[in-house]
Each structure stands twice: as structure tokens, then as C-alpha cells.
BALOBA-1460 file (C-alpha; in Angstrom, 3 decimals):
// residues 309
<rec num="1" residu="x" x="35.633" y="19.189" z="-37.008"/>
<rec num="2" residu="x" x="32.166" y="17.652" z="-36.259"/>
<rec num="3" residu="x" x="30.170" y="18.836" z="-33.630"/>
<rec num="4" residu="x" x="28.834" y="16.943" z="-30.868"/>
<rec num="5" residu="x" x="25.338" y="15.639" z="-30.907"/>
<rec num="6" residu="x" x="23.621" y="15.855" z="-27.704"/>
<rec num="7" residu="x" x="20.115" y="14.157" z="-26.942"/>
<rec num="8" residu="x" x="17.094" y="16.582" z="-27.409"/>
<rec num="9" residu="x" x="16.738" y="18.619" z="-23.610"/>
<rec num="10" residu="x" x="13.083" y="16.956" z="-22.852"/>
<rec num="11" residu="x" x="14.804" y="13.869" z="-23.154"/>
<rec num="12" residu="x" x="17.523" y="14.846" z="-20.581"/>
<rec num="13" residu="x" x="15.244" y="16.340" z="-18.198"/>
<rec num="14" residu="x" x="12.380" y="13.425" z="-18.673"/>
<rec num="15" residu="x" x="15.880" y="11.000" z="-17.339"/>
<rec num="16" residu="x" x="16.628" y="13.858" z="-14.281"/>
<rec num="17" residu="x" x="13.031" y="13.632" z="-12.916"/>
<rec num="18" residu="x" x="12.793" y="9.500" z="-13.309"/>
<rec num="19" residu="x" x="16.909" y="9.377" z="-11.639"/>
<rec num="20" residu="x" x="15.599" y="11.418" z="-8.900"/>
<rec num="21" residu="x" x="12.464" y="9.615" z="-8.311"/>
<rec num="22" residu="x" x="14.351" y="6.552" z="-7.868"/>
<rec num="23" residu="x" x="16.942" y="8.096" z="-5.514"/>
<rec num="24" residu="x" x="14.196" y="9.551" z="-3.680"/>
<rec num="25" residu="x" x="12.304" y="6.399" z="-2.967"/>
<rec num="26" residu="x" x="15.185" y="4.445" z="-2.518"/>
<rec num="27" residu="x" x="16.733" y="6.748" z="0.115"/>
<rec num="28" residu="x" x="13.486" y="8.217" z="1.752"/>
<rec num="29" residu="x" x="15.717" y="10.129" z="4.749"/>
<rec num="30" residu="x" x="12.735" y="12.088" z="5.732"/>
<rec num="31" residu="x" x="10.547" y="9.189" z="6.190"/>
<rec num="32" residu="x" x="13.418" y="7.286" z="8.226"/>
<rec num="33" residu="x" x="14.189" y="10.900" z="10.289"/>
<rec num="34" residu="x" x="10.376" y="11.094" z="11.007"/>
<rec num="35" residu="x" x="10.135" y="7.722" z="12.503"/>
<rec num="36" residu="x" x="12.760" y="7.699" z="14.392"/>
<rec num="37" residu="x" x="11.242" y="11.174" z="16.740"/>
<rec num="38" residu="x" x="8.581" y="9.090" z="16.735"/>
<rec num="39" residu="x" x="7.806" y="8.421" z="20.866"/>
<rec num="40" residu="x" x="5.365" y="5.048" z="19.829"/>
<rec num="41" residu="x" x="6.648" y="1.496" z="21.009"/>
<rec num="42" residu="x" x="7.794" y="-0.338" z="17.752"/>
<rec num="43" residu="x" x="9.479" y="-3.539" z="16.852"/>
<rec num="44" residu="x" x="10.509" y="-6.357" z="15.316"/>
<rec num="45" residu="x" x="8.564" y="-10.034" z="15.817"/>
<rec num="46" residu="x" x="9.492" y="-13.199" z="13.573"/>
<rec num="47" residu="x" x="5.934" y="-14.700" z="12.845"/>
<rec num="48" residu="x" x="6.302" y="-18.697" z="11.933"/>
<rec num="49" residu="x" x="3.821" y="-20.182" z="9.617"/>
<rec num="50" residu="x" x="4.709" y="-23.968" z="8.545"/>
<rec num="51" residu="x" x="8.720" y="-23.769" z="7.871"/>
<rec num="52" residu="x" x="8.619" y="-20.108" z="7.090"/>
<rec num="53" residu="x" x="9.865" y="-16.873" z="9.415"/>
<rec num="54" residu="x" x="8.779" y="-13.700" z="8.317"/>
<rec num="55" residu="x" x="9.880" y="-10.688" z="9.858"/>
<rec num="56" residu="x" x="7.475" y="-8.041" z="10.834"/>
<rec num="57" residu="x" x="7.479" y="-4.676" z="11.656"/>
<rec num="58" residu="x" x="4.656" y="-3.716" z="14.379"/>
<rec num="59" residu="x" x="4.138" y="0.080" z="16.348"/>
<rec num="60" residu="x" x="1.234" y="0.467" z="19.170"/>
<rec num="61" residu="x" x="-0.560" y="3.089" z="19.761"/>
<rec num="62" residu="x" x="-0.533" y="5.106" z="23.070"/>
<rec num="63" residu="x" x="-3.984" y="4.698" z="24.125"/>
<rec num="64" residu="x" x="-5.956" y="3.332" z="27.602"/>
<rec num="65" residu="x" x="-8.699" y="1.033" z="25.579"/>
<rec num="66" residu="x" x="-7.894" y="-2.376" z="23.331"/>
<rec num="67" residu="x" x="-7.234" y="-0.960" z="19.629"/>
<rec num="68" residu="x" x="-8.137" y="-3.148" z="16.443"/>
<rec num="69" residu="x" x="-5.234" y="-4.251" z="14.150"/>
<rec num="70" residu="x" x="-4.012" y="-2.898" z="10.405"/>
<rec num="71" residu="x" x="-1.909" y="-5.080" z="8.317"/>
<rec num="72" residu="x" x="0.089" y="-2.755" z="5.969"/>
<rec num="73" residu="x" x="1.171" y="-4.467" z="3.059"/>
<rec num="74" residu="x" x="3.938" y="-2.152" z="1.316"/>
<rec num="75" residu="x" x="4.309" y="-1.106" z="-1.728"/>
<rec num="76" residu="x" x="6.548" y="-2.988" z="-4.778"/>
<rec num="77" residu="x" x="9.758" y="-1.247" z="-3.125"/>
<rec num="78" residu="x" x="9.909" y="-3.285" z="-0.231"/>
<rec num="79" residu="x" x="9.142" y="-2.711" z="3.766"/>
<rec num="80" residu="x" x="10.943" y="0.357" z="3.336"/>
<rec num="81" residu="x" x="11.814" y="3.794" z="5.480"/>
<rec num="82" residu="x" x="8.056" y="5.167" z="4.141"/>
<rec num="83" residu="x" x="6.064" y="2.205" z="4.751"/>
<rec num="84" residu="x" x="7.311" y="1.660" z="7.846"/>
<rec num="85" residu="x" x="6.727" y="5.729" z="9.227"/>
<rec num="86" residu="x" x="3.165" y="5.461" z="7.677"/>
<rec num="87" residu="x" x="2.765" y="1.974" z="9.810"/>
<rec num="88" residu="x" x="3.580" y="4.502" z="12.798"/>
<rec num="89" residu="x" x="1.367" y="7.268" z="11.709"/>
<rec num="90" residu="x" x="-1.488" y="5.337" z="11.334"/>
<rec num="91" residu="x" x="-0.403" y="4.016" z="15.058"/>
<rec num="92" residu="x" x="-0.429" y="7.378" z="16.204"/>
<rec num="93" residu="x" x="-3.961" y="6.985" z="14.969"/>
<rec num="94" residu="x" x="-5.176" y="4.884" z="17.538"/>
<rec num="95" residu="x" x="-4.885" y="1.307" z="15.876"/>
<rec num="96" residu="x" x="-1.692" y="-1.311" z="16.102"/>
<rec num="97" residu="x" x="-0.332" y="-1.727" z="12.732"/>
<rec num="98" residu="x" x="1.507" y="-4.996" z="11.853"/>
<rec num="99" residu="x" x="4.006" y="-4.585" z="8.286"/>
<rec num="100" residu="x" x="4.888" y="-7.782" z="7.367"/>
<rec num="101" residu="x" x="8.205" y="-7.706" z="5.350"/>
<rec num="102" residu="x" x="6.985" y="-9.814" z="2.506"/>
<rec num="103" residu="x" x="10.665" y="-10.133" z="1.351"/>
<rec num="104" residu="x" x="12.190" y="-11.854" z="4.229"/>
<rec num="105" residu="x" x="14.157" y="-14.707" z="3.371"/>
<rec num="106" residu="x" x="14.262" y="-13.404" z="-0.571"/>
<rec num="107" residu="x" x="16.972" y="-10.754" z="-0.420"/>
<rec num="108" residu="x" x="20.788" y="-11.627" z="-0.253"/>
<rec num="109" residu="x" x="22.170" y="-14.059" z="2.398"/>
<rec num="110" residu="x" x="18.783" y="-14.755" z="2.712"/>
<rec num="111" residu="x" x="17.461" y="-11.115" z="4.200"/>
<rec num="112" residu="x" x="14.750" y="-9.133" z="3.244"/>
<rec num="113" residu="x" x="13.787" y="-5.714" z="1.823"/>
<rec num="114" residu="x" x="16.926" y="-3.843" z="3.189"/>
<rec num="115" residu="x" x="19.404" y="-6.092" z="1.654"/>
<rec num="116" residu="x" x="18.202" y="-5.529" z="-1.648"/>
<rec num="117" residu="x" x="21.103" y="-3.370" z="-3.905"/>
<rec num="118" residu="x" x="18.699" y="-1.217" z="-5.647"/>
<rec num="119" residu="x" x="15.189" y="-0.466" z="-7.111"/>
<rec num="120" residu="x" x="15.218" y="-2.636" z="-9.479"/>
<rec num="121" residu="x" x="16.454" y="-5.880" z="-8.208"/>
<rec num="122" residu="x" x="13.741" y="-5.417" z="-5.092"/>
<rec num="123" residu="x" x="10.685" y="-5.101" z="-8.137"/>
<rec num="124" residu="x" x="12.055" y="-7.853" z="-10.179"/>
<rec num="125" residu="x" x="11.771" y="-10.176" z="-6.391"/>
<rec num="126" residu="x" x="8.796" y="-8.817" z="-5.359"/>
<rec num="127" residu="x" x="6.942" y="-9.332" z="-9.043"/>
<rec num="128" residu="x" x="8.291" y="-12.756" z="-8.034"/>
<rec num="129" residu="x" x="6.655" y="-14.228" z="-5.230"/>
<rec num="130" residu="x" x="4.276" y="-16.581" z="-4.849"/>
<rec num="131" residu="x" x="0.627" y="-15.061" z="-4.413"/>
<rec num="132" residu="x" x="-0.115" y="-18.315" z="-1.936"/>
<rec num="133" residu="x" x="2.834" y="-17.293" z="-0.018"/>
<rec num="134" residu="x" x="1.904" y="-13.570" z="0.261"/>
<rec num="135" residu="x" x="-1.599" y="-14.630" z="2.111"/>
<rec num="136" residu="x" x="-0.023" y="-16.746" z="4.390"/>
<rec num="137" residu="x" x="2.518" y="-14.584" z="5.239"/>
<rec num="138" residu="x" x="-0.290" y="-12.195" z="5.614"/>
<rec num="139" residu="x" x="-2.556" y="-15.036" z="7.490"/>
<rec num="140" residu="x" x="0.691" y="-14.946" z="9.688"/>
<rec num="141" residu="x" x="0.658" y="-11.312" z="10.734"/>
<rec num="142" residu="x" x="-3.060" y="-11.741" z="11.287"/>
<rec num="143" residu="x" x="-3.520" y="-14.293" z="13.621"/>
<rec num="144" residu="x" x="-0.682" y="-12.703" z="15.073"/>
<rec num="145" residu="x" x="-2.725" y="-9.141" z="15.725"/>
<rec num="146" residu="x" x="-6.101" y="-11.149" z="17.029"/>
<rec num="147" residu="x" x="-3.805" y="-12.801" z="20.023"/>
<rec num="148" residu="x" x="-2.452" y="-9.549" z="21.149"/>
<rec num="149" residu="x" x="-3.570" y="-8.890" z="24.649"/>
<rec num="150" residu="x" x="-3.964" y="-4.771" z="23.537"/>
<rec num="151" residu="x" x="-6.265" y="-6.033" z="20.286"/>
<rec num="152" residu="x" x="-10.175" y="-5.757" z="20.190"/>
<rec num="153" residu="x" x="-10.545" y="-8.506" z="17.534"/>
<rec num="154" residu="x" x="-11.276" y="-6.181" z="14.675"/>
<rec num="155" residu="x" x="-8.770" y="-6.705" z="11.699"/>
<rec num="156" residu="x" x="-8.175" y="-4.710" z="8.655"/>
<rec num="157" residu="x" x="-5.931" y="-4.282" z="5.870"/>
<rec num="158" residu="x" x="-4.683" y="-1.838" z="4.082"/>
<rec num="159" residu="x" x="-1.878" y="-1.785" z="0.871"/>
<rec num="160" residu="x" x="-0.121" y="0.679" z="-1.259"/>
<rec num="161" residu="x" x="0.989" y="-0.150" z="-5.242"/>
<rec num="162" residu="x" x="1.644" y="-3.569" z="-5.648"/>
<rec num="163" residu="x" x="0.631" y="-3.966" z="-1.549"/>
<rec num="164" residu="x" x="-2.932" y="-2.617" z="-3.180"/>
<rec num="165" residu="x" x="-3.502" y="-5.148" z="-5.374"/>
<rec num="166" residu="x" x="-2.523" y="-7.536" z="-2.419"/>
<rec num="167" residu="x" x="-4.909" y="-6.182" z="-0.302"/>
<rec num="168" residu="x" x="-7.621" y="-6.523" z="-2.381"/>
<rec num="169" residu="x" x="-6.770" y="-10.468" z="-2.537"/>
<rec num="170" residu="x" x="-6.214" y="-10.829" z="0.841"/>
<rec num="171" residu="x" x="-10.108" y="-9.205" z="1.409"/>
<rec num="172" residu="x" x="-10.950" y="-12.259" z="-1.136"/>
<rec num="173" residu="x" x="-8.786" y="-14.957" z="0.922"/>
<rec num="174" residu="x" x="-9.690" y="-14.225" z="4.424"/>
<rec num="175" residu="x" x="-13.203" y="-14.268" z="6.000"/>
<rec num="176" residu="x" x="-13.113" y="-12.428" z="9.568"/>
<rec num="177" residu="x" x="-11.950" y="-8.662" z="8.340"/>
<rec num="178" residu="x" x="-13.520" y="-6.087" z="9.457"/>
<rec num="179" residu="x" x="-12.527" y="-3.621" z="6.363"/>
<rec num="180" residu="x" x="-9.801" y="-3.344" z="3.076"/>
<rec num="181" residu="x" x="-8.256" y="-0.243" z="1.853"/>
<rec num="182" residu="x" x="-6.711" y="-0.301" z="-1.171"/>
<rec num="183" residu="x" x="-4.759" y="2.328" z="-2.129"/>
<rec num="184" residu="x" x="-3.497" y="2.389" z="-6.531"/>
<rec num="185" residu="x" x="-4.372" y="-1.382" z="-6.813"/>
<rec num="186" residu="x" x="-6.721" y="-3.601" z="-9.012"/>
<rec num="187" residu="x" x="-8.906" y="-6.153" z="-7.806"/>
<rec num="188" residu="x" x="-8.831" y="-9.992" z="-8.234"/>
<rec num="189" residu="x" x="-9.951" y="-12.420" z="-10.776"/>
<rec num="190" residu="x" x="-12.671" y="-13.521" z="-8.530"/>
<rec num="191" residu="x" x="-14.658" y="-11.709" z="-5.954"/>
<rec num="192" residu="x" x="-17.254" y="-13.573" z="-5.128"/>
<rec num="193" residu="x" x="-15.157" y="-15.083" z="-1.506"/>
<rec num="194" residu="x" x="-14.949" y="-11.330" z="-0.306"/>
<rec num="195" residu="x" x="-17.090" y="-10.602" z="3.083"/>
<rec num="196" residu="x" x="-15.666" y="-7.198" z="4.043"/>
<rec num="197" residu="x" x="-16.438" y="-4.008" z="2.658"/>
<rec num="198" residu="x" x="-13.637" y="-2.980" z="0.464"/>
<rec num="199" residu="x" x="-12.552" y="1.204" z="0.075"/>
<rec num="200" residu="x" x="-10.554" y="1.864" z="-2.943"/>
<rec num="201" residu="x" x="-8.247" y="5.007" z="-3.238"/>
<rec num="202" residu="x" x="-7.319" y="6.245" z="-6.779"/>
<rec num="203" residu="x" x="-5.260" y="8.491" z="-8.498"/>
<rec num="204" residu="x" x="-6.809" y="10.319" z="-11.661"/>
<rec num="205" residu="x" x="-3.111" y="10.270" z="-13.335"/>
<rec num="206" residu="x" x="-2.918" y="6.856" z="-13.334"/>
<rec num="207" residu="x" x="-4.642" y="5.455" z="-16.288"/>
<rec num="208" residu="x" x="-2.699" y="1.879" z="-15.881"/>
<rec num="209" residu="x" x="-4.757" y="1.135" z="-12.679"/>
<rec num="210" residu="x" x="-8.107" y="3.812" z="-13.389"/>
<rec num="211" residu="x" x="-8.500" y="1.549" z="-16.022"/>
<rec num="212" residu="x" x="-9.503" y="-1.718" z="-14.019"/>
<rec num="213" residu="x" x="-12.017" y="0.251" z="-11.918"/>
<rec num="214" residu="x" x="-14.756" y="0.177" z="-13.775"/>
<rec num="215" residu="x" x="-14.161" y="-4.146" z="-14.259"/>
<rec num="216" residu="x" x="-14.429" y="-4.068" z="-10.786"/>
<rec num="217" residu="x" x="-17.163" y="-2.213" z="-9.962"/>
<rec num="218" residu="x" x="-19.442" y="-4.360" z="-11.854"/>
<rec num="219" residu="x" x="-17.907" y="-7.214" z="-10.145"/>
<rec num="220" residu="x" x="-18.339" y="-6.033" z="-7.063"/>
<rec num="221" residu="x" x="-22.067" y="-5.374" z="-7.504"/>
<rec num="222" residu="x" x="-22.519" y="-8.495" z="-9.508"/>
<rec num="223" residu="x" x="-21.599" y="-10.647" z="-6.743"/>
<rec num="224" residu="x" x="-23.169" y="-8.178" z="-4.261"/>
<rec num="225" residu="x" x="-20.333" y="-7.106" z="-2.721"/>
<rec num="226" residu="x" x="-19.714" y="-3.407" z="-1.022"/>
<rec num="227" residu="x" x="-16.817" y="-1.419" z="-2.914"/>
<rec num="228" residu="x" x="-16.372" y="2.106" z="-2.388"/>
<rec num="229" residu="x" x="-14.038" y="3.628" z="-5.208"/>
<rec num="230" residu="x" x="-12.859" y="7.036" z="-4.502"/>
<rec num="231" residu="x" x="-10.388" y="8.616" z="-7.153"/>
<rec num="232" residu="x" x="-8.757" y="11.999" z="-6.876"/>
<rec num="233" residu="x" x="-7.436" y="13.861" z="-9.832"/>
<rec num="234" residu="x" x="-4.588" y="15.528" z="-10.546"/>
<rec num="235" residu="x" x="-2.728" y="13.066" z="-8.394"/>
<rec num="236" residu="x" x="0.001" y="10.578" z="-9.460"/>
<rec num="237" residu="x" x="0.297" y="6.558" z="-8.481"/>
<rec num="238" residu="x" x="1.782" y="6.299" z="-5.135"/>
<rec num="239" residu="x" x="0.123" y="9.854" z="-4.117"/>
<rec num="240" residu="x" x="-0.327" y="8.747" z="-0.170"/>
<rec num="241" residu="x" x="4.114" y="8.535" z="-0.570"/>
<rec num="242" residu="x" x="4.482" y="11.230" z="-2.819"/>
<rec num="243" residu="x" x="2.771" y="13.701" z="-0.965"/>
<rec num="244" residu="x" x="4.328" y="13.824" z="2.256"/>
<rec num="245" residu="x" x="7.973" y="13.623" z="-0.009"/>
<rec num="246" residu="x" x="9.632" y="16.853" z="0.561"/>
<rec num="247" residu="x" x="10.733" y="16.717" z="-2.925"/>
<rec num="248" residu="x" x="7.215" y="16.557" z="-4.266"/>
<rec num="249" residu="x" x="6.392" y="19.243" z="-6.932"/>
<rec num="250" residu="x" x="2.936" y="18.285" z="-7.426"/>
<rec num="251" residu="x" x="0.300" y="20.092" z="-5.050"/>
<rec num="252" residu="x" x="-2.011" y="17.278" z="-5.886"/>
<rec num="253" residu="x" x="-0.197" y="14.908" z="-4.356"/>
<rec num="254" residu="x" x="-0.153" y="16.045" z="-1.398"/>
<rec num="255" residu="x" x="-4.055" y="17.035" z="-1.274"/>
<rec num="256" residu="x" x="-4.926" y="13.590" z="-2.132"/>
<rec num="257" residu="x" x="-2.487" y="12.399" z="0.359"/>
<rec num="258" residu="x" x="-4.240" y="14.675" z="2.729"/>
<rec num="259" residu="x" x="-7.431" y="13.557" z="2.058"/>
<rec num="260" residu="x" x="-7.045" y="10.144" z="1.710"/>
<rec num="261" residu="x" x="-5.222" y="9.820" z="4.790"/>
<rec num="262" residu="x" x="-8.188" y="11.165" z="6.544"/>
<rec num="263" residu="x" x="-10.860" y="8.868" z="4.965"/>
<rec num="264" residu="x" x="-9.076" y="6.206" z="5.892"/>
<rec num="265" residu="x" x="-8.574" y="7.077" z="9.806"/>
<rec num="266" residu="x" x="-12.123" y="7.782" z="9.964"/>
<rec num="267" residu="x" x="-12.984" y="4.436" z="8.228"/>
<rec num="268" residu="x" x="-10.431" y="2.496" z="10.304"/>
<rec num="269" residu="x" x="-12.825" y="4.610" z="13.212"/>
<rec num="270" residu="x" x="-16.459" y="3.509" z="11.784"/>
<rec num="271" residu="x" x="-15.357" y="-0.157" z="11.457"/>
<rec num="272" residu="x" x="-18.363" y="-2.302" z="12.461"/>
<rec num="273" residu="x" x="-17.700" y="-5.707" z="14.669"/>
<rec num="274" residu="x" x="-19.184" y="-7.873" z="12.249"/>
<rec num="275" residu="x" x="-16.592" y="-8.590" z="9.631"/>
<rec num="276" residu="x" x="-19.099" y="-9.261" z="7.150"/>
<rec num="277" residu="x" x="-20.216" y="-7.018" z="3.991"/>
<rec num="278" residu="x" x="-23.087" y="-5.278" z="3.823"/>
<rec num="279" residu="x" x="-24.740" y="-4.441" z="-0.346"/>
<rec num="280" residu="x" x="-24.227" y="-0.858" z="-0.841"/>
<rec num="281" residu="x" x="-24.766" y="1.539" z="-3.566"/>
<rec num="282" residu="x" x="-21.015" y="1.728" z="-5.301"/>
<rec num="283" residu="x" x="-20.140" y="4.824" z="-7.198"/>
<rec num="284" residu="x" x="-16.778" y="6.069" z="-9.063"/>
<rec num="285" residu="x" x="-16.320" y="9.206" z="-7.219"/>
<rec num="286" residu="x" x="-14.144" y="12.106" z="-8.256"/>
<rec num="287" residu="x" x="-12.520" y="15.072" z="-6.343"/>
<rec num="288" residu="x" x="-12.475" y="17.655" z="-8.411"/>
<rec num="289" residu="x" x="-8.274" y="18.655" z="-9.360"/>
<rec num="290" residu="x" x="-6.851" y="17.983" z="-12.603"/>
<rec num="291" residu="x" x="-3.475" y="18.563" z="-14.770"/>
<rec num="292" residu="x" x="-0.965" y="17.498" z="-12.748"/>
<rec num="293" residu="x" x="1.749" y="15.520" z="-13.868"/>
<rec num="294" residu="x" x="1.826" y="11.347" z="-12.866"/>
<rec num="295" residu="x" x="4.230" y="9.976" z="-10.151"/>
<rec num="296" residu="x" x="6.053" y="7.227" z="-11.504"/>
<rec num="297" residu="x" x="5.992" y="4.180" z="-8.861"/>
<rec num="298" residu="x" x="6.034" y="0.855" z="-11.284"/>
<rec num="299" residu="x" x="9.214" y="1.510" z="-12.709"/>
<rec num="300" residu="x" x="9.417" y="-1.172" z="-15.167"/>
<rec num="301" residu="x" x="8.008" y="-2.346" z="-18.197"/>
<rec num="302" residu="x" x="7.487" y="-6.008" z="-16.511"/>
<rec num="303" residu="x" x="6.236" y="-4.170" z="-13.138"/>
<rec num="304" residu="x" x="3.394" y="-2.592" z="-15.253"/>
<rec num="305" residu="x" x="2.388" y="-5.374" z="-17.492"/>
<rec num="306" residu="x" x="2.022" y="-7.806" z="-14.583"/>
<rec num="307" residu="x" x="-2.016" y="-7.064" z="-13.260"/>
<rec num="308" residu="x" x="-1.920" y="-8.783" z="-10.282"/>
<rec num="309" residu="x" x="0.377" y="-5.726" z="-8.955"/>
């Protein structure tokens, strides 16, 4: 009788951690149980742009004063349960958050991110859209946020993964922002049309996107531009998700997510009326955590050869 060859056990339990990562993201029941005890107005507004409806997703803030504007631009997986809860967290921040679903119209029957059957078939249609489409979808939710009666004019952006990248081009498309965060993304081709200061947030186990940093950089100061990179070890690509997972083993993670979080709110804070970029000194910086394992968030081999993600 022959025995039964089995694969080698790293290889099993390499499979477990990527099945469960993809269950996780695709599920995300804490994220959805968060927002939902969540006592901030939200809802749902079709912005029009030429013969195209996009849906957004947009949560105020309970304050007395006019607050300025963030357009979240989600990550490869969609406008899904996490990207919308941080659109309400960063509401609960004091600033009205506007997440464009950038798949509206793309899913089947001609929805958006939710009607997507899995992971995968949401990466392959976001890795398809058109890059002129995404801006004026974004364009959209902006002019949107600077006619609110609640708004103070001021208008920033902020994306996670592929929304990162997308960020980044969106600083490089549109004049009047006040600030970009981008959070795991690379920057464009061309950066000499970017105005607003730009803040980068970086994980140190993620050599596909740490890579491109130091491109951009000298980009950045080439064309006189202000760019502040921030990278913190130890943590994994999609870090600012990751950590707040319940299911995250990686204490990294969550410091980064803890950190980064907090830069941002107190950039979003310091945000100076004039939408234009002032020449700063630009540095690389580093927290100081290392040897933690990477979070996978590209899940395919097309997602991570595509740079523009």
C-alpha cells in the first residue's frame, strides 16, 4: 500500500493565514458592527458628473462650527464595511468625510462594491478602471463637499492601498486642496502639477511600495514640492485596517495604526487655508519597531505588478 503524500506543513499553514486574510477582509463584521453604534448622521448621495452617477458614502461630524471635507478613497477591496467605519471615525474627528464608491456602475447588474462575489473579482475591476474616470469621480465628491452649507472650504484627501496611490494623483490633478495623505501608495509619473503638501504613511514590511519612496522623494524636492514620508516598521501593507482587525496577530500593526491615525487627525487639524504648497525639508523617517511579519493586502500577482496601485 502507498502512503499518502501530504504538502510540507509551512505550506499548509502559509494557505490558512492567506484563506483567513481574505475571509477577514471580505467579511469585516467588526468594522460593519462598529459603524452601525455609531450615533453620527451618515448617508448615501448619487453625485452626477457628465452621464455618470456615482454613489457616495458621506458621515458629519457632531460639531457647532463649519468642518472642512476628507475624500476617502478606499482601498483595492472596494467601499467596503472598513472603509466606510474609518470614513465615520475620522467624522467623529471633527471633519465630514465623503467615500466615493469608485465601483458604482462596475459590479453586477450594474452595482458597485457590494455586489462584487468575492476578493478577487472586486481587484481584477478595480485594477480596471480608468485613471481619468477615478479623478472625476473624485472631482465629483469634491465639488460636492465645497457646496455643503456645514463645509469651511478646506478640502483634503486621503487613500488607503490602491486608494493611496489614487490619492497621490488626485493631489497632482486638482489645484484647491488643502492637504493629501497617502497611506501604502506610490506617487505619480509626474509631480510637477501638485500644490498641496502631500503626507505619506508607510509600512517598513512592505518592500513592494518602500521601494518607490525614495523615487519620490527626489521628485518631490526636484520640482519643489512638500512631501512628508513617514514609515513605521514592523508593520504590514494595509496596517491603518489591520490594526484595528480583531484577528490581528501583529502588535505592530496596531501601533502604527495607532500612530498614524493620530498624525493624521492632527494634520487634518493644522491644515492651512491656502491650498497651496509650501518647500519644506523632506526626510524618510522611521519609527523605530522591526520583525514583524507583512499583511498581505494586494492579493494578486497582477494587483502587485500594476504601479499605479
Amino acid at each position: 500500500m502507498k502512503s499518502a503524500k501530504f504538502p510540507p506543513l509551512h505550506a499548509v499553514a502559509t494557505l490558512l493565514f492567506v484563506l483567513a486574510s481574505a475571509i477577514s477582509l471580505h467579511a469585516q463584521d467588526w468594522a460593519k458592527a462598529r459603524l452601525e453604534a455609531s450615533p453620527r448622521h451618515r448617508e448615501y448621495v448619487p453625485l452626477k458628473h457628465g452621464s455618470r452617477t456615482v454613489q457616495a458614502f458621506v458621515v458629519y461630524p457632531e460639531v457647532m462650527t463649519k468642518a472642512p471635507v476628507v475624500i476617502l478613497i478606499h482601498e483595492i477591496f472596494g467601499l467596503s464595511d472598513w472603509a466606510k467605519e474609518m470614513a465615520d471615525e475620522l467624522a467623529g474627528q471633527g471633519f465630514i468625510v465623503i467615500a466615493p464608491d469608485l465601483l458604482t456602475g462596475v459590479g453586477p447588474g450594474g452595482g458597485g462594491s457590494s455586489e462584487f462575489p468575492s476578493q478577487d473579482a472586486t481587484i481584477k475591476a478595480i485594477s480596471g478602471l480608468d485613471p481619468d474616470v477615478v479623478n472625476a469621480d473624485l472631482d465629483a465628491a469634491a465639488e460636492y463637499g465645497k457646496h455643503l452649507p456645514a463645509a469651511n472650504g478646506k478640502i483634503a484627501v486621503a487613500g488607503f492601498c490602491w486608494g493611496g496611490g489614487k490619492s497621490f494623483a488626485f493631489a497632482a490633478h486638482r489645484k484647491d486642496l488643502s492637504a493629501a495623505f497617502v497611506f501604502y501608495g506610490p506617487g505619480p509619473a509626474d509631480v510637477s502639477t501638485i500644490s498641496a503638501p502631500v503626507y505619506g504613511f508607510y509600512a517598513g514590511n512592505d518592500a513592494r511600495i518602500g521601494a518607490t519612496i525614495p523615487a519620490t522623494v527626489a521628485a518631490m524636492k526636484a520640482a519643489g514640492k512638500s512631501y512628508d514620508p513617514v514609515t513605521y516598521d514592523g508593520a504590514g501593507h494595509g496596517f491603518m485596517r489591520a490594526g484595528e482587525d480583531p484577528g490581528n496577530t501583529v502588535p505592530e500593526n496596531r501601533t502604527a495604526r495607532e500612530v498614524g491615525f493620530a498624525r493624521l487627525v492632527k494634520l487634518l487639524h493644522a491644515m492651512k487655508s491656502a491650498p497651496a504648497a509650501s518647500t519644506g525639508t523632506m526626510d524618510d523617517r522611521t519609527t523605530a519597531q522591526a520583525g514583524a511579519q507583512p499583511v498581505v493586502c494586494h492579493a494578486t500577482a497582477a494587483a502587485a505588478a500594476t504601479p499605479s496601485m
